[in-house]
N, C-alpha and C positions, 0 to 999 in steps of 0.2 A: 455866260458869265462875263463882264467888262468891269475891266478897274481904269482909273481914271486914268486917261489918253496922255502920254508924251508928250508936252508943248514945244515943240523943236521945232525950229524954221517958224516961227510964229510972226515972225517980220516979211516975211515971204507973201505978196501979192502975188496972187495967180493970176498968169499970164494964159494969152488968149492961146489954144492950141493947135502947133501948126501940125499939120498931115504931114507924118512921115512913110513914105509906102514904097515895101520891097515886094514886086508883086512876082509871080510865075512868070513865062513868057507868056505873049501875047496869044500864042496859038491855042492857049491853054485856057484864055481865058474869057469869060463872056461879058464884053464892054457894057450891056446894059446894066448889067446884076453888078458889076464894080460899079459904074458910077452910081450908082441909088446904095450900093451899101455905104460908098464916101460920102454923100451926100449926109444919109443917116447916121454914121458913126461921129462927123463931127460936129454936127448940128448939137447930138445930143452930148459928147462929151465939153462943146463948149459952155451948153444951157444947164448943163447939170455939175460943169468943173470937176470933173474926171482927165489927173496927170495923163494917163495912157492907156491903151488898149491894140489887142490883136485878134486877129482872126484866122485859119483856114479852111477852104471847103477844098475836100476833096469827090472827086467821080469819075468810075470804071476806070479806074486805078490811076489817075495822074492828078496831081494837084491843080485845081483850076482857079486856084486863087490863095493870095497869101501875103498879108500885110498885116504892117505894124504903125500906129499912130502915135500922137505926143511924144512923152518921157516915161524912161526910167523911175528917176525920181527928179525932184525940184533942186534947185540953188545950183550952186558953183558948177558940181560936179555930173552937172544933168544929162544924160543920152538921150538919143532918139531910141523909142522903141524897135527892133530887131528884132521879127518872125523864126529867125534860124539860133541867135544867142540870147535874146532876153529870157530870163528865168522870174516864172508868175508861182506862186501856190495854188494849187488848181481844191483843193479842198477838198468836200465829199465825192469829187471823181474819183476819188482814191479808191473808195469801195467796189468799183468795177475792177479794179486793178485785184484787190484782194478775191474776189470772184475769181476773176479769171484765173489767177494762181490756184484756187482750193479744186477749179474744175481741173488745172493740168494734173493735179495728184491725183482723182479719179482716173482720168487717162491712164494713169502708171499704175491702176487698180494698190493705189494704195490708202482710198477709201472710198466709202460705199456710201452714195449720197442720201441713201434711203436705211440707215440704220445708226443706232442712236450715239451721238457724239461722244458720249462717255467711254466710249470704244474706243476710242482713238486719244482723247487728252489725258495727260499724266499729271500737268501740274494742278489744274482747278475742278472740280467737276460740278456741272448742271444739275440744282437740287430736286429730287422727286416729289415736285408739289403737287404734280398731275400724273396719271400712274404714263400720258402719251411722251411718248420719247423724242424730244427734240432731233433734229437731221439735219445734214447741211443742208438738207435741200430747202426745209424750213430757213437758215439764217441766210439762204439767198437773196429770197423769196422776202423776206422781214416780216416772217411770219410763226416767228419762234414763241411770240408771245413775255419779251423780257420788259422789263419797267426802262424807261428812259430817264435816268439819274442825270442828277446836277455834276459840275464838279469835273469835269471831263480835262480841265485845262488849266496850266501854268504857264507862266511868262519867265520863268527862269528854269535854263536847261538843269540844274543841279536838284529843281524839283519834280522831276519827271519821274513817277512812279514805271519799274517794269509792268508789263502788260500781265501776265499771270499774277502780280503781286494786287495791282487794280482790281484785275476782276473776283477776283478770288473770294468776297464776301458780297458781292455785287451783282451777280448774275441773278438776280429775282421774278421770278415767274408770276405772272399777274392774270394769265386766261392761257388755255388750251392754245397749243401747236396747230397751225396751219390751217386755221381760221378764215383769219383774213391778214393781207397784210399793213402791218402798221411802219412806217418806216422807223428804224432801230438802229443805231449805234452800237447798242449794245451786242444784234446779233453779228454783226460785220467786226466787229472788234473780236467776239469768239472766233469766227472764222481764221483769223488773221494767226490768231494761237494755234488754229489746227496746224495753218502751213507751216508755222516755226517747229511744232513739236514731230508732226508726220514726217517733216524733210530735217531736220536736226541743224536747220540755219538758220539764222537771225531774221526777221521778216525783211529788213532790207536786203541782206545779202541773198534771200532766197527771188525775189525780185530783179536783182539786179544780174543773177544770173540764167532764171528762165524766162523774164520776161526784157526788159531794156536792153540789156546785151546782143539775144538774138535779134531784136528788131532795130539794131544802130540807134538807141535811145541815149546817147554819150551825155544828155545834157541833161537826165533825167535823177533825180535822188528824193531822199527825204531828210538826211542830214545832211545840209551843203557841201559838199566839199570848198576845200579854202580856195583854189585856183576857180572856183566858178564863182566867187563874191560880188565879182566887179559887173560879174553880166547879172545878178540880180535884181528887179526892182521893186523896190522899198513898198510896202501896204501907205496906202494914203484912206483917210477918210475926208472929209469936207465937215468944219464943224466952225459956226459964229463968223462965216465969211472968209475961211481959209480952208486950206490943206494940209492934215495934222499928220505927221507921219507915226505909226502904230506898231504897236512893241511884236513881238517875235509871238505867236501862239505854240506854246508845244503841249502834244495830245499825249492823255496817257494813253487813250485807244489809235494811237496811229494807224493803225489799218482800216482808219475810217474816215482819212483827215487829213493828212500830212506832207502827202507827194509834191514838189516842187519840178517844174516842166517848162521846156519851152515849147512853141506853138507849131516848131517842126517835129521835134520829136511826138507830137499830139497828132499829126497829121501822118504816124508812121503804124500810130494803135490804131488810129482809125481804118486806114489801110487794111490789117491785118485783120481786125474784124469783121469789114466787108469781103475780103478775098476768105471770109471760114476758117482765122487762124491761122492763115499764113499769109507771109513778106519774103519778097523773093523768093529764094530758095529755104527759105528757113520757118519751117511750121510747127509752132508753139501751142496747138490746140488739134485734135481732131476734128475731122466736118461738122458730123454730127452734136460733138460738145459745142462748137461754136454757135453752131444754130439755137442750141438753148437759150442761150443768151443774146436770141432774137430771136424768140416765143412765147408769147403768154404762159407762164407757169403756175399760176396761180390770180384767182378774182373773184369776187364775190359771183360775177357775171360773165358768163364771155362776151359781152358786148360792154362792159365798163373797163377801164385803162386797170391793167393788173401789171403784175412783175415779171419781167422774162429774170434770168438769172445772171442779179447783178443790175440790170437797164428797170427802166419802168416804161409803159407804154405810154402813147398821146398818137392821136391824130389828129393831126392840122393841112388846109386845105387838100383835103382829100390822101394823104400821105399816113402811111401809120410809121411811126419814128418810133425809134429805142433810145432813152435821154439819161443824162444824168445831170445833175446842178453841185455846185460847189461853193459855200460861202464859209468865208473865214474872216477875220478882221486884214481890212484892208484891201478885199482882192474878194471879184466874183468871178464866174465862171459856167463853160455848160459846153455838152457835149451832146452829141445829136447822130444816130443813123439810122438810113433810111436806105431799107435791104431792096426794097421794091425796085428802083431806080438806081443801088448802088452810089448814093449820096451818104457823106461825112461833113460836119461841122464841128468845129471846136471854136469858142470864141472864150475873150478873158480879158479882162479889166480892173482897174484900182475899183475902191468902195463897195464894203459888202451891202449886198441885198438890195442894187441898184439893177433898172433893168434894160439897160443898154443890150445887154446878152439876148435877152427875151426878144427885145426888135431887131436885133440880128439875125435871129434862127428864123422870125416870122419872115422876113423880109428872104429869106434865102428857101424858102419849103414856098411862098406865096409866089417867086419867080419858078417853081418845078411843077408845082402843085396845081391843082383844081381848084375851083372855086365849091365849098361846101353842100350839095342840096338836100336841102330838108323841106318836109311836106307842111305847110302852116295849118293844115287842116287835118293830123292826121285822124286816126283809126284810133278810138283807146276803152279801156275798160272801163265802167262805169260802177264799181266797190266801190261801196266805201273803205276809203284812205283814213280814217282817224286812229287806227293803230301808230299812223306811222308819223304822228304827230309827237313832238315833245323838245324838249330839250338835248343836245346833243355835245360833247366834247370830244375835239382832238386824239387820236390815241396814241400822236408821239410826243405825248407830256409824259413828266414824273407824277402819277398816282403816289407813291410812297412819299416823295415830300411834304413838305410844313405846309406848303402853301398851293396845296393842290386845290384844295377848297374853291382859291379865289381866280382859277384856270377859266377862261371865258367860254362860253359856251353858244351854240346857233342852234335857234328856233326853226321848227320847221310848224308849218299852221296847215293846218284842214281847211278848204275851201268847202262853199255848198255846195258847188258842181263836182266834187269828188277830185278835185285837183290838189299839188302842194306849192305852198309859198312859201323861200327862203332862198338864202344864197346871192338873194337879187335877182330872184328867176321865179317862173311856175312850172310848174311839171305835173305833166299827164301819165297815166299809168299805161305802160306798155302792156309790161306782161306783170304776173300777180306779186314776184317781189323784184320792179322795174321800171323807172320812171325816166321820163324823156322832157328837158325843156322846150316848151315851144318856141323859143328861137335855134334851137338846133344845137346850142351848144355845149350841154351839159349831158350827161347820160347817170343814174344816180340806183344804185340798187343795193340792197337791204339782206340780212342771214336773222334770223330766228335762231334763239337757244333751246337749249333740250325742254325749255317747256311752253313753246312754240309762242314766247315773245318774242317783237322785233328789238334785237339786241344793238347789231353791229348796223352800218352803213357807211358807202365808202361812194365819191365822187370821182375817184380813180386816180388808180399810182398813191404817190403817199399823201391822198386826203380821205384817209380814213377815220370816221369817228364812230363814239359809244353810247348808245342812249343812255339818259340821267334818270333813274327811276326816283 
């Protein structure tokens, strides 16, 4: 949802951006991988006029890199970006953050991820439209099965619905539990109610003392504090040959959205996830929880990108990565580890849904990473594929709204050779509900409903869609 943009600073030419970089020591750091990420980082925020951006990677436990480019924000009062003080909105990373909280209350067996939510909330409860019982482990996973409603957000703090008051007519079940997953707001947003009502805190103040505090997260909030204002920087987007700065987003599902971070304190979660939960002496997770949330917990396929608990999966140059993304007006973002090698990424930028981020992580898994190999010739089944032909939509739309009708939808077509076209790709059928592009780089597989149509299909992690009958 967007209302028309702030026109402030609308006299302000954008100026070319210089490189500001506060990096780690030298010992720490690998000169080739710095200079091709400088290279990349301002090539493209000059060609795309992106105020600022930051980065950190860390590996086997010391930060090996860590820098900050351009500005804060534009005019008078402009800084250089700061890795250690500039304060970004990191956006949907927030949902690992709410993850990781809901798994410390398992730890303290004070719920049970595998039995049904209603159990545990007092203020709203999950309606029985399906006789299967929603679980945490479903709104991990985004596989609770909830409608993805409009309406999520306001621009003025006095409009900010509580969270139990939002959800409270709004939790709408649209298909069976743990299916497949569909990425949800809505289910991360129930989450976020569990930790408030199972721990009797406020979800910030339950954050801010199991999780930011133990791991020296000082800079880390969701309602700013007033003494942090000045290290914040402002959301820019780029719009009619400027840089528009853009209003404040507040979420009623903030535990799906909201976290405000700087790229040290990013680089301290990181840490803590790759060491299993624990920073220095201070351990915030047990092993084994940790490890959830760098496992496949759910897929249509174990060979298609599923959800570990909280991360999604992807592999790129031969690396399998646990991710997250973050876009909010003004500000993108993304989060990256990679347990194999004990690598962490965090990067974060003005302009939502720009992908500066994207040729950051490639460009950082492509200096660790292998080159991809896949067979041009492979081995494949020779069914007919016209089942698995049709029309197909998104499953993190609103179904229940006005205007679900006119929601866009991707073809997939039957070839004669028993192959599929779509996506920009063709695909060959591996195994009988499993398909492989022959360039290597999609992997695509298929669930049947109880009366053995192809229902769901999911290209992995949150591209999951629903056949159009």
């Amino acid at each position: 949802m967007k209302i028309k943009k702030m026109k402030i600073y609308l006299s302000i030419i954008f100026i070319t951006i210089t490189t500001i970089s506060f990096s780690q020591k030298k010992e720490y750091a690998n000169g080739d991988l710095e200079t091709k990420l400088d290279s990349l980082i301002t090539y493209t925020m000059e060609s795309e006029h992106i105020v600022g951006a930051s980065y950190i990677i860390v590996k086997d436990g010391k930060t090996l890199l860590k820098k900050g480019y351009g500005y804060t924000t534009l005019g008078k009062n402009s800084k250089p970006v700061n890795p250690d003080s500039t304060i970004f909105r990191i956006g949907s990373i927030t949902k690992t953050f709410t993850a990781t909280a809901l798994l410390q209350l398992k730890d303290r067996n004070l719920i049970n991820l595998n039995k049904d939510v209603n159990q545990y909330l007092k203020s709203v409860k999950v309606p029985s439209t399906y006789k299967e019982n929603i679980t945490a482990s479903h709104l991990m996973t985004h596989s609770a099965g909830f409608d993805e409603l409009s309406g999520r957000v306001v621009y003025n703090k006095k409009q900010q619905i509580p969270l139990k008051t939002f959800l409270d007519d709004k939790l709408i079940r649209i298909r069976k539990p743990g299916i497949v997953s569909a990425y949800s707001t809505f289910g991360i947003a129930l989450a976020g109610l569990l930790v408030q009502e199972i721990s009797g805190l406020t979800f910030e103040e339950y954050l801010k003392k199991n999780i930011w505090k133990p791991l020296g997260m000082s800079m880390t909030s969701i309602e700013l504090p007033k003494n942090q204002e000045n290290n914040l920087s402002i959301g820019y987007e780029y719009e009619n040959g400027i840089n528009v700065p853009q209003p404040w987003e507040w979420y009623h599902t903030y535990p799906a959205s909201s976290i405000n971070s700087t790229t040290a304190d990013m680089g301290k979660y990181l840490q803590m996830h790759l060491n299993l939960g624990k920073l220095n002496d201070n351990r915030i997770l047990k092993t084994e929880t940790a490890l959830s949330m760098q496992t496949q917990q759910l897929s249509v396929n174990s060979e298609v990108y599923g959800f570990a608990y909280g991360f999604y999966e992807k592999n790129q140059f031969g690396l399998k990565a646990y991710n997250h993304g973050g876009d909010m007006l003004g500000y993108s973002s993304f989060i990256t580890l990679v347990p194999e090698i004990n690598l962490g990424i965090f990067v974060v930028h003005h302009h939502e849904n720009t992908n500066l981020r994207n040729k950051v992580i490639s460009q950082v898994l492509e200096h660790f990473g292998t080159e991809n190999i896949y067979n041009p010739n492979p081995e494949r089944m020779r069914n007919d594929v016209s089942e698995f032909a049709g029309d197909y939509k998104w499953m993190s739309n609103c179904y229940t709204c006005s205007n679900s009708e006119q929601q866009t939808t991707y073809q997939l077509t039957a070839n004669d050779d028993n192959t599929l076209s779509g996506f920009g790709r063709k695909f060959y059928q591996a195994e009988p509900l499993l398909f492989k592009s022959y360039d290597g780089k999609r992997i695509m597989g298929f669930t049947r409903n109880e009366d053995g149509k192809i229902k769901y299909m999911s290209l992995g992690n949150v591209n999951a869609f629903e056949k159009v009958e």
